[in-house]
Each structure stands twice: as structure tokens, then as C-alpha cells.
N, C-alpha and C positions, 0 to 999 in steps of 0.2 A: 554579479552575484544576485540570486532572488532572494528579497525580503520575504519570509515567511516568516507569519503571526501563531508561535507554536502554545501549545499542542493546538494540530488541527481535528476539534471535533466539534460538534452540537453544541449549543448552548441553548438555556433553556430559561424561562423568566414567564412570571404569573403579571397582569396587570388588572386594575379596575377601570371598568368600563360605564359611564353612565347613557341611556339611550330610553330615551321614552318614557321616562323617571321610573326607570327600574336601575338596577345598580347590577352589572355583569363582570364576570372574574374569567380573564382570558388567557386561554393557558398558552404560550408560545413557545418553540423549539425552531429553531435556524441551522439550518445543516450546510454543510462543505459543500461548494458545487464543482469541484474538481472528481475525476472521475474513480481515483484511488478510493474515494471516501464514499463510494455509493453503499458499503455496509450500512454508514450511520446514519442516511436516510432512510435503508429499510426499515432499521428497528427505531427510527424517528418517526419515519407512518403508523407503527404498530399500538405507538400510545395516541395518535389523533384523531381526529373526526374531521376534518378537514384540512386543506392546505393549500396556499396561493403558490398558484403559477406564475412567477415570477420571468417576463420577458424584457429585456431591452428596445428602448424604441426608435436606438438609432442601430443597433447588428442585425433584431430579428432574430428566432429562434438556434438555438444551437442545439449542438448533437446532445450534450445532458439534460437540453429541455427535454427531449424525446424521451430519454430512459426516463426523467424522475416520473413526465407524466404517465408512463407504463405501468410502472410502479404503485403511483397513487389511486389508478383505475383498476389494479388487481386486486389491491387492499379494499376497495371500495371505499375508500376515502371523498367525499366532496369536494371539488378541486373548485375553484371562485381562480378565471384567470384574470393577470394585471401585465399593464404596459406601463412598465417604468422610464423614467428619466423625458418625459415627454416637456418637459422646458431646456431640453438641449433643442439649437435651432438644428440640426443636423437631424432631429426624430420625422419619422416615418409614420403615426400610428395610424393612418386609414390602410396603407399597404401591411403591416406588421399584423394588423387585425385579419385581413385578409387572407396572410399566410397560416395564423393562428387556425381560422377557418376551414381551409382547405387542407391540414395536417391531422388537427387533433377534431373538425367537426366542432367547432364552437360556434356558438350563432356570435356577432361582430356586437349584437345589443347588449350580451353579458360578460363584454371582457372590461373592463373599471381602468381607467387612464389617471396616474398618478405620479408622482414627482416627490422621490423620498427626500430629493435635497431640500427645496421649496414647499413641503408638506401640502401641495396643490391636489387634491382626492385625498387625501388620507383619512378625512371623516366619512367619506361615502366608501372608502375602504372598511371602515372599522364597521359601519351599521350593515355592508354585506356579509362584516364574517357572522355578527348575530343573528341576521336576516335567513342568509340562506344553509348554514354549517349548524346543524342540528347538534342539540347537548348531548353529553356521551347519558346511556341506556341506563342512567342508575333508580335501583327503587324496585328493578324489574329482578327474575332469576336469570337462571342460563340459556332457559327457551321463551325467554321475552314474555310472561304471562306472573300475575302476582307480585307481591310484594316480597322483597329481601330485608329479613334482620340482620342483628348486626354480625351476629353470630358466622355467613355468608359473607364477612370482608375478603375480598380480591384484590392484590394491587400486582401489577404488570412491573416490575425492576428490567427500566431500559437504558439505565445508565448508571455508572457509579464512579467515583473520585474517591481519593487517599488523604485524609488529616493527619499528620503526624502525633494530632495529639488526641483526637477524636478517635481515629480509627477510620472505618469506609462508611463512605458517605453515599448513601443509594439512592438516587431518583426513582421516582417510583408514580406510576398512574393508577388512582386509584377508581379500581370497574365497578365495584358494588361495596356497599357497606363503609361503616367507620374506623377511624384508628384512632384513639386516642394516647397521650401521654401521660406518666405518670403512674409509679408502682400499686400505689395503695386504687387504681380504678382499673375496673376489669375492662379485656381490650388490651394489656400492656405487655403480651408477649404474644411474639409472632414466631410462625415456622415458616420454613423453604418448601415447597414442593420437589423442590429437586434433590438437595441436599438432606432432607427431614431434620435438620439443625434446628434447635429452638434459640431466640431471642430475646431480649428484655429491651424493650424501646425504651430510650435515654430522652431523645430528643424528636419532633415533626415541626413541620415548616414549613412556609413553599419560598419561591425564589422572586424576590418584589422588587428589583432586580438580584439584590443579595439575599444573602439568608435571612428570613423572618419568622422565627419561631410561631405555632398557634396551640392552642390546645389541642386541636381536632383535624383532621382530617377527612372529607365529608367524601362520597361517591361524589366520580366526576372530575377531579380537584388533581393536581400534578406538585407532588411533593418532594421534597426530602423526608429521608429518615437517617434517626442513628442509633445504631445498640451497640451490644457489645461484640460485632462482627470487628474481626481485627487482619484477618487477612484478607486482601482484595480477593484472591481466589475461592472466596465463601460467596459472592457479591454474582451468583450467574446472570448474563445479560440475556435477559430472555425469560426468567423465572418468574413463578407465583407467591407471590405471600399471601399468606393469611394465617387467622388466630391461631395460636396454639389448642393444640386439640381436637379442631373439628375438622373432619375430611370433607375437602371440596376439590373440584374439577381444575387442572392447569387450567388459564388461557391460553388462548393460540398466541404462538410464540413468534418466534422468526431465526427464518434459518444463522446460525451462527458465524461469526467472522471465521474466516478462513487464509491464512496467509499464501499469496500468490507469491511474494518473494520473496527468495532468502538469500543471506551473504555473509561471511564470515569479518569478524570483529575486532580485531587483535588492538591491542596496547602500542603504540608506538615505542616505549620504553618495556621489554618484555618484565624488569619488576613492578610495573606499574597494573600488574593483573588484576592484585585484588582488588584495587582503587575502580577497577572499569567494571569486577565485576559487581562490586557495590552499587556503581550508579546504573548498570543498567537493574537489578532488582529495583531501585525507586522509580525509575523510567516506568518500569512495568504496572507498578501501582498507579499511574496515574492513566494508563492507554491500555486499557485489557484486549484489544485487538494482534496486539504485539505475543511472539513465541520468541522463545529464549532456551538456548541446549546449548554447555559447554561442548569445546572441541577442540583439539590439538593439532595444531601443525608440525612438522619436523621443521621448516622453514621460519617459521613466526612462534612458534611456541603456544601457550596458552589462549586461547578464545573464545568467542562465543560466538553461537551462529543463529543469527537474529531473523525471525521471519516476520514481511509487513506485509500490507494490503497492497502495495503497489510501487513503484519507482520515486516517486515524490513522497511518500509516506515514510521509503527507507531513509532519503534525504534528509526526512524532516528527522527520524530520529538520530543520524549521525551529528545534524545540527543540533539539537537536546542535547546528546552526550557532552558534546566542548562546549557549548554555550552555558547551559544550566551546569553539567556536572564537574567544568574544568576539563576530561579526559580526552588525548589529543589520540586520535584511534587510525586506522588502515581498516580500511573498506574491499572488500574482496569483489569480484565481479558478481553479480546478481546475477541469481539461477533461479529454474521454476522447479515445482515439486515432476518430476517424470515417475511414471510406474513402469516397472520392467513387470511383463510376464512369464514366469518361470517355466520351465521345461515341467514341473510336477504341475502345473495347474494355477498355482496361488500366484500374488498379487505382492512386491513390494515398492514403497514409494521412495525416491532416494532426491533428496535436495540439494547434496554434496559431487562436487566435483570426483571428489577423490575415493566415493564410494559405486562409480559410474563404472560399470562393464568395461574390460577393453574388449578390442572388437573380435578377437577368437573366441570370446564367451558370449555372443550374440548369433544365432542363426537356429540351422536346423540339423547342424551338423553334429555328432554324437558325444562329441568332447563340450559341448557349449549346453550354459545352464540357463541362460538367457532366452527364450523363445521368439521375446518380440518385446520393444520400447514403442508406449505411449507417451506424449505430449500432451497438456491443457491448449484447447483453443477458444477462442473468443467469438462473437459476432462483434465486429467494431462498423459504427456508424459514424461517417465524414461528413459533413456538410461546409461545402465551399464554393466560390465564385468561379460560373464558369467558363472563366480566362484561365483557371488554376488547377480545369480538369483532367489532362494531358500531365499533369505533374503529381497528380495524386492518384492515377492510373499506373502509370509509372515506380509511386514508389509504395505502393501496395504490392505489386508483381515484383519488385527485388525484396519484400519481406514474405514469400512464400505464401502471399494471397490464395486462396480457394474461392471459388461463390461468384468472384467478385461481377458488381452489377452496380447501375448507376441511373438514378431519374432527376426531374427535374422538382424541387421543393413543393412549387404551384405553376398552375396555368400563365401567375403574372409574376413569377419570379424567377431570376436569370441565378440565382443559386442552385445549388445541385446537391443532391445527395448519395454518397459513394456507400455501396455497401460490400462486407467482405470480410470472409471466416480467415482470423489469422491465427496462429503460433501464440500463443504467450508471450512465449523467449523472446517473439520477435519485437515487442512491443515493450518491453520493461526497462531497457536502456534510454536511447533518446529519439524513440518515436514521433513522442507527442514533441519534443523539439522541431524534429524535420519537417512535419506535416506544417507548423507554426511556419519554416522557414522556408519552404514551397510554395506558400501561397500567400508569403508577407502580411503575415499576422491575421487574415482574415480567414481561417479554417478553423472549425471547432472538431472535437473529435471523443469518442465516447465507444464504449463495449461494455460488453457481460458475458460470462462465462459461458460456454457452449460442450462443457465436458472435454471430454479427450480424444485424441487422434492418437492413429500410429505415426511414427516421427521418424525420420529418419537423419539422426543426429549421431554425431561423433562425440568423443572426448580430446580436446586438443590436450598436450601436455609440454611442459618445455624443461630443459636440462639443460646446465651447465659442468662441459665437462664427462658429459654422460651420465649426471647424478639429478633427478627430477627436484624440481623446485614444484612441491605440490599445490601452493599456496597460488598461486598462476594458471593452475587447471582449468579451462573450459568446456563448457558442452553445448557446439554450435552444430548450423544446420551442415551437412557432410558436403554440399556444392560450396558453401563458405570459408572450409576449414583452411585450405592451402595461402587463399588471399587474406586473414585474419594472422595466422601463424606467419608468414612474409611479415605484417605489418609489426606484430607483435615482438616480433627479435630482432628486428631494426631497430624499435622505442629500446629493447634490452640492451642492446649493443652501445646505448649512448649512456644508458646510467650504471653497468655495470663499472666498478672501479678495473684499470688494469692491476694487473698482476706481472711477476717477473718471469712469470711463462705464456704462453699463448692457452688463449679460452674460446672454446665452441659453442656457440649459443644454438640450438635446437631446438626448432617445434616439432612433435612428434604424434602419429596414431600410433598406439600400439610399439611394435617395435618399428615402425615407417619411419623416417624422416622425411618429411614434408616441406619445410625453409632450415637455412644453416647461415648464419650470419660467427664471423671470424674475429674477435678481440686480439689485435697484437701485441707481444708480451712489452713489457718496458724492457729497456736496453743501455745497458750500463756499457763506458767504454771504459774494458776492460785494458785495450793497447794506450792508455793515458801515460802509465809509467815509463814506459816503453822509449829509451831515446838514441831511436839507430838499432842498428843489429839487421841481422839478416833476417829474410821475408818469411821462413819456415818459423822463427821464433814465433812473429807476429800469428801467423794461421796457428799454431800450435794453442797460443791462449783462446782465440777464439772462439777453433773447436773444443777445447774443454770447458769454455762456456754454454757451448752449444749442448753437449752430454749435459752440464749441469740443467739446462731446463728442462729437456727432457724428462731426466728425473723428477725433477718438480712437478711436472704436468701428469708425470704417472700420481706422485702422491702426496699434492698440493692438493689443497678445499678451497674449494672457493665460497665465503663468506658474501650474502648479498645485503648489505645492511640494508636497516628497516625504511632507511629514507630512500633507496631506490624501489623497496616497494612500493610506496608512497606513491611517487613519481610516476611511476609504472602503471598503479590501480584507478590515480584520482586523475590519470589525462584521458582525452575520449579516442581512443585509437580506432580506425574506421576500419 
């Protein structure tokens, strides 16, 4: 089981700095370097002015070095790179620098060698972030020329938390001008640009590592605030504050979280609904990245259908729910958002299994309203040893790889970098596992969004008895579907309970049947009373047990209880 330290987001924290007998206030933000969480680096650059590159000096760069530094140089952020952990005897830093070199173009004299455990650089760390990471632009306007009153306050809301007794609690960077605290001083009520809501500021602060109340909040400065904003959904990540009254210009923002995958939620205990759907409402106050849309199953009954940034992200919330909230839930197979193109022109997006075309409603054919299915695909970047590249060749091309291409890191290094346009779908399960187990933990791996493709995807479906269990629905790639549905009503055929008739487990397209695995009925011996008599007696009770199942099997239900969902959903069926 993976210990994960939830919730996984950014943390943020102001410290004092003294250097050269000046007194310095440095504002830090620590972001997730797992690749689900690349949102909350973007809109982590958005409030900086600069940010260390952070490499290992005994692995050497990995695939999310690559994206964060993308990232950081589109923002135009200052990036100050570091070679960590260099008092393990196993570091590398003349080679690591090197590679740094040959990648990202770093000269080898400006990357800082330091040792978080041992605090060995950490002062010639700290006098680089002053030295070379310039103050944010305050004092100036919007085209960098003159002075700004206070009247011109900006501040950038790149994050926000839930107090149960406060209310939302917003991080906020402030671009130009003052905030002060305090009804009776002007300054003490702020509006949204987005929302045009006005506020009465309660409380400001910034984070010393805790909360530390101030009066003031100066340009520059990385704070909290609180008013009387009471629902997270007022708190937009990405929005402008300033004073009430005066019209000023948004800041540039950053594109907003988008959930890449969703899954259905259910109660293990179906009257346990409202208990789950209580804690995922507090779930959501604390992770605004998270989507939440009730939904019903015929199979499982009440639900919700949860959308997260990524496969580890959904993880982590399924752990939140029974960790923090108590509620013991059923996790449905993760799906990506697909958009069908209609036969009229327009555009819908479907994230549900059960709201998926079957396949006589997909073509070009007169009866079908379907024209065509899109898929999300990714650029995903490998970098691996290469002993390990024949395995990561390999299992890129059984995930519907495109593009795919591969060089060598640098001139002096025997690692390699695999590139290659994959599927979503194909990647939201246990990709990042395999690529891990291919190449014996020494692979890293990383992607970003690349829009959509056309897809050529099925709906698998499965029945028992000829009565669809919708809850089991998947939408896999259509060369996949037969060997997945095999697999899949095999696991069924072990956790379905018997019954005292015979039961047919089916995967199906459409009306196809594709695998059939066979339950046989329990069987009762009915010739027990039976002692002696002729042979006709004996066949006679038989076959009217025989008639009796029959009947049964016409208008018997079969009941799948929720722990063979369970069983079903949480093992990895290949």
C-alpha cells in the first residue's frame, strides 16, 4: 500500500531573510512533483518571480524536471538551478551538471550544489534567490512606467482552503498596492473581478510557517486573507481582487484545472448515501480542483461521479473519503472525458460509461447520430536507462503509442529519452506502475495534454442472465475489447454468488457477445428420500427439478451484492 501525505497540494510559507544587513521577506510555495499535480505548479509559477530547479544528484533529471522547466521558462519566471542530496556517496554532480547543460542549456558555473539533509549550500542558496530572482514590479502600473496608489491594489487568488469556522481562507499575491485590515480604515473592502462580489476583509496575514496576522499587506508580499466569503465556490483560483469600487485590469491568470478523470462513487452500504454525499461536499472545500455530479445506477443505486486531475489524484481522494471521512465507498473504472461529434454539427462531451453510443449509433450510416468519437491525448516524456529501452518501446506500442521516437539524454549519458503521443485512457490506470516495473524503478515519466484525437473505442458492457450490470461498463480501445471482456467475466465468475439455477456471465458490444463464461446452478439432491423403488421414479423427480430451474432461470434476478463489486472494481484485471 502507498503512504500518501494527503491532501496533495502546494504549500506555501513567508520567511525572514537577513543578507548584507538588509532584512529580506521570502515568499515560498512547494509544489507536488508527481505528474497528476502539474495544475498546481502552473498556477504556483503564476504568483512567482522565480523558482529552483530542483535535481537529484544521485538519478539526474527526470521527465518532470523537463515539463516543470517548460513551464517555468514560458512564465518567464527565473529559474536558479540546484543539485540536491550531493552528500549521498552514490551523487554524481560533475556528470548531473553536465546533463543539466546539455538539456536545459545551463552553463555548469550557475547550477548551486547543496544538501537539504546536511544544510551544506543552503546559505549560498538563499543569498542566490536574493541575488539573482528579482522583486515582484511593485510601485510601478500595468505598463511598468510611474507610480501606483493604493487605490490600484491587485492581488492574484492562487489558492484557497475551507475553515469551518472562518469560512474560505484565500492565498492571495499581492501585484501592486495595499490591503489593509480593519472596518473603520479605508482599504477594508475588496471585489472579485470575476464574480463582481464585494467583501469586508476580517482578517490578512501571511504564512510564518502558520498563520501570522499583520495589519497591512504591502505590494509584493504573499498572503492570506479572510471576509465574509463563505462558500469555496466564491474563492475563483485564478481571479483579481481589488478595492471595492475602482475598475482595474484582471491579471493574467492561468488556465484553469480541468479534470482528466472520472469515476463513479457509490456507498458500500447503499443507505449510507447521504453520509458520502456529505463528506464528499467537505472534500471539495478543501481541493477545488475536484468535480462532483450526482448519478444513479440501477446496479449500485445512488452516486456520485467524481472528476480528478489524474489516476493518483483519484486515489488520493478515495483515500480522504475512508480515511478523514469514515465512508467505506466502491470506485468504478476510470474514464476520460470523450466528445462524440454529432451528425447535426455540434459537440457533446460524455464521461460516463453508460451514456457512451452503442455502436449502431456511430458511423455514417442514416439511422446513427453519432458521426465520429474523439479521445484526449497526451505528449508523454520517458526517460530511462538504456538496458530498459526495448521494454519501454514495447510498452508504449501496446498502449496505442503515435509519434513514438527516442534519443539519447546527452553525448555522456547512457539514459534515454522516449517520446510519444498516447491516448489518455491509456495512461490513467496503471501506466505509471508498469513503466516503474519495466525498468525496475529507474524510469521516470511525464506528459501534457495535446488535445484530442479521433478514437477508435468501444463500449464493453456485461450481463448477467441477459440483464446489463451498468455499473461494470467500459470504454476501451476496440483491438482490446475481446481480451479485457475474456478477462473480466472470468474475475465475474469467481465472485458472483451461485444461485439454484444456472447464470450466464457476458461481455458484450452492442447486441455481440464477445466472452461467455457459465455459473453452475447449486444442486440439491432431491433423490435423498428416495429408498428403493423403481428407476422411472427416481428420473421423474429429477426432471421436475430440472423444469423447476428452468423456470427459475426464466424469472429469477440475479442480485450482485455490493462486495462482489468491490472485489470486481478494486483488483487490477489485465
Amino acid at each position: 500500500k502507498m503512504l500518501i501525505i494527503h491532501p496533495v497540494k502546494a504549500q506555501t510559507a513567508s520567511m525572514l531573510y537577513n543578507y548584507n544587513d538588509k532584512q529580506y521577506l521570502l515568499n515560498l510555495i512547494d509544489t507536488p512533483g508527481h505528474v497528476d499535480f502539474s495544475w498546481e505548479v502552473s498556477r504556483s509559477m503564476a504568483a512567482c518571480q522565480g523558482a529552483l530547479l530542483l535535481v537529484d544528484a544521485t538519478q539526474g533529471i527526470q521527465a518532470q524536471s523537463i515539463s516543470v522547466y517548460h513551464v517555468a521558462r514560458d512564465r518567464g519566471v527565473h529559474i536558479i538551478p540546484v543539485l540536491n542530496k550531493i552528500d549521498l556517496p552514490a551523487s554524481s554532480p560533475e556528470r548531473i551538471a553536465a546533463q543539466m547543460q546539455h538539456t536545459f542549456n545551463i552553463s555548469p558555473s550557475d547550477i548551486l550544489h547543496v544538501s537539504a539533509k546536511t544544510g551544506q549550500g543552503v546559505p549560498e542558496l538563499l543569498q542566490a534567490i536574493v541575488d539573482r530572482v528579482p522583486p515582484p514590479a511593485a510601485g510601478q502600473d500595468a505598463t511598468g512606467q510611474g507610480a501606483v496608489t493604493r487605490a490600484t491594489m491587485r492581488a492574484l487568488l492562487f489558492d484557497s482552503q475551507y475553515d469551518r469556522y472562518r469560512g474560505v481562507v484565500s492565498l492571495v499575491s499581492l501585484q501592486s498596492g495595499q490591503l489593509r485590515k480593519g472596518k473603520e480604515r479605508p482599504g477594508d473592502k475588496i471585489a472579485s473581478c470575476h464574480t463582481r462580489k464585494r467583501y469586508d476583509i476580517v482578517d490578512i496575514g501571511i504564512m510564518h510557517p502558520e498563520e501570522e496576522s499583520t495589519e497591512m499587506l504591502q505590494a509584493g508580499q504573499v498572503g492570506y486573507i479572510t471576509c465574509n466569503m463563505k462558500e469555496s465556490s466564491e474563492a475563483h483560483i485564478g481571479d483579481t481582487l481589488h478595492h471595492a469600487g475602482e475598475q482595474v485590469d484582471p491579471l493574467p491568470g492561468f488556465r484553469p484545472a480541468k479534470a482528466m478523470v472520472f469515476a463513479g462513487v457509490y456507498p458500500l452500504d447503499s443507505n449510507e448515501f447521504p453520509k458520502l454525499e456529505e463528506s464528499v461536499k467537505r472534500l471539495l472545500l478543501t481541493d477545488r480542483s475536484v468535480t462532483a455530479n450526482r448519478e444513479s445506477s440501477a446496479s449500485l443505486g445512488q452516486g456520485i461521479r467524481l472528476g480528478a486531475l489524474g489516476s493518483l489524484h483519484m486515489d488520493v481522494l478515495r483515500q480522504r473519503l475512508e480515511d478523514e471521512y469514515g465512508a467505506q465507498v466502491i470506485v468504478t473504472a476510470p474514464t476520460v472525458p470523450y466528445r462524440l461529434v454529432l451528425r447535426n454539427g455540434h459537440e457533446k462531451e460524455v464521461s460516463n460509461p453508460v451514456d457512451f453510443p452503442e455502436p449502431g449509433d456511430i458511423g455514417t450510416s442514416s439511422g446513427s447520430t453519432v458521426h465520429d468519437i474523439l479521445e484526449p491525448i497526451v505528449h508523454a516524456t520517458i526517460i530511462v536507462p538504456e538496458e530498459y529501452i526495448g521494454n519501454m518501446l514495447d510498452l508504449c506500442s501496446a498502449h496505442r503509442a503515435t509519434d513514438l521516437g527516442h534519443t539519447y539524454l546527452s553525448d555522456s549519458d547512457s539514459r534515454m529519452i522516449v517520446r510519444a503521443t498516447l491516448p489518455l485512457s491509456e495512461i490513467v490506470t496503471d501506466f505509471h506502475d508498469r513503466v516503474k516495473h519495466r525498468s525496475s524503478g529507474f524510469a521516470s515519466f511525464d506528459y501534457e495534454a495535446a488535445g484530442y484525437a479521433r478514437a477508435d473505442v468501444v463500449k464493453v458492457g456485461f450481463a448477467l442472465n441477459g440483464k446489463p450490470v451498468d455499473a461494470l461498463a467500459l470504454i476501451v480501445g476496440k483491438d482490446k475489447a475481446p481480451r479485457l471482456g475474456r478477462a473480466w467475466v472470468k474475475k465475474l465468475k469467481e465472485v458472483v454468488p451461485r444461485q439454484l439455477f444456472e447464470i450466464a456471465i457476458q461481455a458484450t458490444i452492442g447486441s455481440k457477445v464477445i466472452a461467455r463464461e457459465t455459473l453452475s446452478a447449486q444442486r440439491k439432491d432431491v433423490t435423498a428420500g428416495l429408498y428403493g423403488g423403481h428407476y422411472e421414479r427416481k428420473m421423474k423427480v429429477l426432471n421436475k427439478q430440472k423444469e423447476g430451474k428452468k423456470k427459475m432461470k426464466r424469472i429469477g434476478n440475479v442480485e450482485l451484492p455490493q462486495e462482489a463489486f468491490y472485489d470486481v472494481l478494486s483488483s487490477k484485471i489485465e
